[in-house]
Backbone bond lengths (Angstrom), bond angles and torsions (degrees), N, CA, C in turn:
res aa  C-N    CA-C-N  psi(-1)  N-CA   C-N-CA  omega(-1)  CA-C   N-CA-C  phi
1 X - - - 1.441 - - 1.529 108.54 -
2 X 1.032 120.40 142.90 1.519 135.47 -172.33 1.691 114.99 -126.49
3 X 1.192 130.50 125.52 1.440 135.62 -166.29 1.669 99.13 -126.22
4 X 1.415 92.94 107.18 1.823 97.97 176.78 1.507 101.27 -113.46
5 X 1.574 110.24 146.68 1.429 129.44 -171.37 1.538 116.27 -124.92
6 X 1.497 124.46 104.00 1.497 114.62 -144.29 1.828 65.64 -116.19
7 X 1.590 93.28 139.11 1.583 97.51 141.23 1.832 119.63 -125.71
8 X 1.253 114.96 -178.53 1.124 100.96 174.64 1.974 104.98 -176.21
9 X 1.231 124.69 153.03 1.609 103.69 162.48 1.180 121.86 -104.35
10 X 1.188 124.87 175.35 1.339 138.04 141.54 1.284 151.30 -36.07
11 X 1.200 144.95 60.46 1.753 145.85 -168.80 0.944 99.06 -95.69
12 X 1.612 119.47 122.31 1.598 136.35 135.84 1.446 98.86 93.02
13 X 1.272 123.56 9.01 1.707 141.81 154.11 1.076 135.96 -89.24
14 X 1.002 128.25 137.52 1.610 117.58 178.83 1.531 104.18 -90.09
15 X 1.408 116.78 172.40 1.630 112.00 171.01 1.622 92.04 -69.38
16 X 1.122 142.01 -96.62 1.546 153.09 171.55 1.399 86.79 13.24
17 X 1.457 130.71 -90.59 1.312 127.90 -168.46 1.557 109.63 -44.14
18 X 1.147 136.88 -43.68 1.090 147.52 -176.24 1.445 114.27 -51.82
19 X 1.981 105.50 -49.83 1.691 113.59 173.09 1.532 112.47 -61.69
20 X 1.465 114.14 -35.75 1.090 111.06 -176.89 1.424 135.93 -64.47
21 X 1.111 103.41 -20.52 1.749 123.35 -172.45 1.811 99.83 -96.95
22 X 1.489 107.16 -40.37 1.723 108.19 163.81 1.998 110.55 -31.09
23 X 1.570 84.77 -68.72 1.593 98.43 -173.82 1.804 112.74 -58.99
24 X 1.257 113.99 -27.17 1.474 96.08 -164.69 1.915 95.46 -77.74
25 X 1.774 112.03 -42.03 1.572 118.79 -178.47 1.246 115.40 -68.20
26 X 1.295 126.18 -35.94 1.657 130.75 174.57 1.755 114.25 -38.44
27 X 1.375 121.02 -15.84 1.538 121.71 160.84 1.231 108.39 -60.64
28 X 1.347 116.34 -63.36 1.607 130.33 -169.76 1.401 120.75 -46.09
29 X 1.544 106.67 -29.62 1.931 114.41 -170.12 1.792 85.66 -73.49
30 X 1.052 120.48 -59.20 1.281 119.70 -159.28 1.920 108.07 -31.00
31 X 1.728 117.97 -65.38 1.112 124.67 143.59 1.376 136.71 -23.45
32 X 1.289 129.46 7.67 1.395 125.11 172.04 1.567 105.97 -131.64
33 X 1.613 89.26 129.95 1.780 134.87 -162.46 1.555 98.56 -42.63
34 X 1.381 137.70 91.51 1.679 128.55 158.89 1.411 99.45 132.07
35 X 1.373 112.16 -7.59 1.652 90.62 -159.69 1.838 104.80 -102.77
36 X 1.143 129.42 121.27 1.223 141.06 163.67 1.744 148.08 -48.52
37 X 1.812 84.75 -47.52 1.654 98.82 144.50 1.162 95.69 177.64
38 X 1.705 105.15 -174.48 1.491 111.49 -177.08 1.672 96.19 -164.85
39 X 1.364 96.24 136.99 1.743 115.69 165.45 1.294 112.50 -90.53
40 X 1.150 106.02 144.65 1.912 108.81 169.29 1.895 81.78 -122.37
41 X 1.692 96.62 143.25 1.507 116.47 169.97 1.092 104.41 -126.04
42 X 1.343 129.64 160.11 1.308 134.68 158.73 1.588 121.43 -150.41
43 X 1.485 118.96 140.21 1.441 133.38 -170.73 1.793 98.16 -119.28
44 X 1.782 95.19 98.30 1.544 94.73 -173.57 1.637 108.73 -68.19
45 X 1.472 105.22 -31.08 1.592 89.09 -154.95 2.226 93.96 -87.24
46 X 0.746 115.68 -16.73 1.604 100.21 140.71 1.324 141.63 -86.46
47 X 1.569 139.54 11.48 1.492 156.59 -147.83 1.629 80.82 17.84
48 X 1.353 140.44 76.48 1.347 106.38 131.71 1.823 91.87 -120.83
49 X 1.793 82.40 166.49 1.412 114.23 -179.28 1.150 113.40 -127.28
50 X 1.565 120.78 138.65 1.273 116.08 -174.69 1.950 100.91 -129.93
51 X 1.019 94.86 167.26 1.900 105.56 177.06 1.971 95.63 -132.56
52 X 1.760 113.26 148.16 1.014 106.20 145.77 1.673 110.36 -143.31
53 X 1.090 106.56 117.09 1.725 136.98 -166.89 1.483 96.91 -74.94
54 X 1.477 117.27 153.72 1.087 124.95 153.07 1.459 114.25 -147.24
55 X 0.996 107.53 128.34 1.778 118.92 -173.75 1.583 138.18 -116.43
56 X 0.631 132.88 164.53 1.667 125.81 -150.90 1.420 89.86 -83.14
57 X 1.000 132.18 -45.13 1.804 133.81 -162.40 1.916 112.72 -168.39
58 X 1.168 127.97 141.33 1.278 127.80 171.66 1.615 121.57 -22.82
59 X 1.195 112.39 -39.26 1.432 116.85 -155.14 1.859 91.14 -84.35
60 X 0.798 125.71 -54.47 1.608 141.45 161.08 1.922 103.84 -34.83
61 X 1.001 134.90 -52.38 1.073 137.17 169.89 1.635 103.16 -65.36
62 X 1.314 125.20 -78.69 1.617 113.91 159.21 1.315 143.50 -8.41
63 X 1.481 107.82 -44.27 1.350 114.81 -156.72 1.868 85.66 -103.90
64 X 1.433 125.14 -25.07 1.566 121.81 155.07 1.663 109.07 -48.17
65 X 1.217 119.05 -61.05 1.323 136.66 -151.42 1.393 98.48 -71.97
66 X 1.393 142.29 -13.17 1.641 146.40 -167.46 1.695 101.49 -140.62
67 X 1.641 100.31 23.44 1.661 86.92 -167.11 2.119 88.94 -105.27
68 X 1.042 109.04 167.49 1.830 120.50 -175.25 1.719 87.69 -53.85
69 X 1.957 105.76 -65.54 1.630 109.03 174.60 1.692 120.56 -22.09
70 X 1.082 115.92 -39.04 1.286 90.95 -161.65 1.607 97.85 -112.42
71 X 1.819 116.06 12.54 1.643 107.31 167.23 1.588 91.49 -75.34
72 X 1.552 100.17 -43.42 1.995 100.45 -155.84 1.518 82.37 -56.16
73 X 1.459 139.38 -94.53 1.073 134.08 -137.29 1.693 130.37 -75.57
74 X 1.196 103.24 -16.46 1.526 104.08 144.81 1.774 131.39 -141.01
75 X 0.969 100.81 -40.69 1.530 120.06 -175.06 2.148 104.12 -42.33
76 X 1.363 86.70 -39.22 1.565 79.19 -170.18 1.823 108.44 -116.05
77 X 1.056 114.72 10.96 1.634 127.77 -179.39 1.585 89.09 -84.13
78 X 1.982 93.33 148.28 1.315 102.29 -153.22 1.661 72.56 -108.16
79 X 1.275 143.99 2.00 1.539 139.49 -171.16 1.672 92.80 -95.32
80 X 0.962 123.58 1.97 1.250 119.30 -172.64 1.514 114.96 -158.38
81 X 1.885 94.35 102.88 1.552 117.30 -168.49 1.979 97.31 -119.67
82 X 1.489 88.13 176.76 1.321 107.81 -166.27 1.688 129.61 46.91
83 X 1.350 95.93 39.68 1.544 109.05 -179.71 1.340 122.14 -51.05
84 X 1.403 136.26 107.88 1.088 132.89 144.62 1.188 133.48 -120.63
85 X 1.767 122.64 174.41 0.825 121.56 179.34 1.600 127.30 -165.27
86 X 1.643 124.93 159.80 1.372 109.80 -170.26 1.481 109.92 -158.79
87 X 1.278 99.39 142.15 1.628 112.61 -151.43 1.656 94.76 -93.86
């Protein structure tokens, strides 16, 4: 089992806008191959947001991390800078 911890903030979003887009994509995580669950956190009066993932094995976390899914929904969104993360 593998536990990844993404943080990241907010630009040109509100938190509110931010919950809202959680709820419409939160179907989609369910659908991806290894992963077990995942929290979304958030610290409004700093816009950061954090996720903590848990996944069946490395390669399952990987194959999220290089998949189109995770350019569209975070990797390449301009509302969401200073991405990091740690396995």
């Amino acid at each position: 089992m593998v536990i990844q911890v993404v943080n990241f903030n907010l630009e040109g979003i509100t938190n509110y806008e931010y919950l809202g887009a959680t709820k419409e994509v939160a179907p989609a995580f369910k659908e991806l191959s290894g992963l077990r669950s995942n929290v979304w956190l958030t610290d409004e009066e700093n816009a950061t947001c954090s996720g903590v993932y848990t996944w069946e094995d490395s390669q399952s976390m990987e194959n999220y991390l290089s998949s189109s899914f995770y350019d569209e929904v975070l990797g390449n969104n301009p509302a969401f800078v200073n991405i990091t993360y740690k396995a």
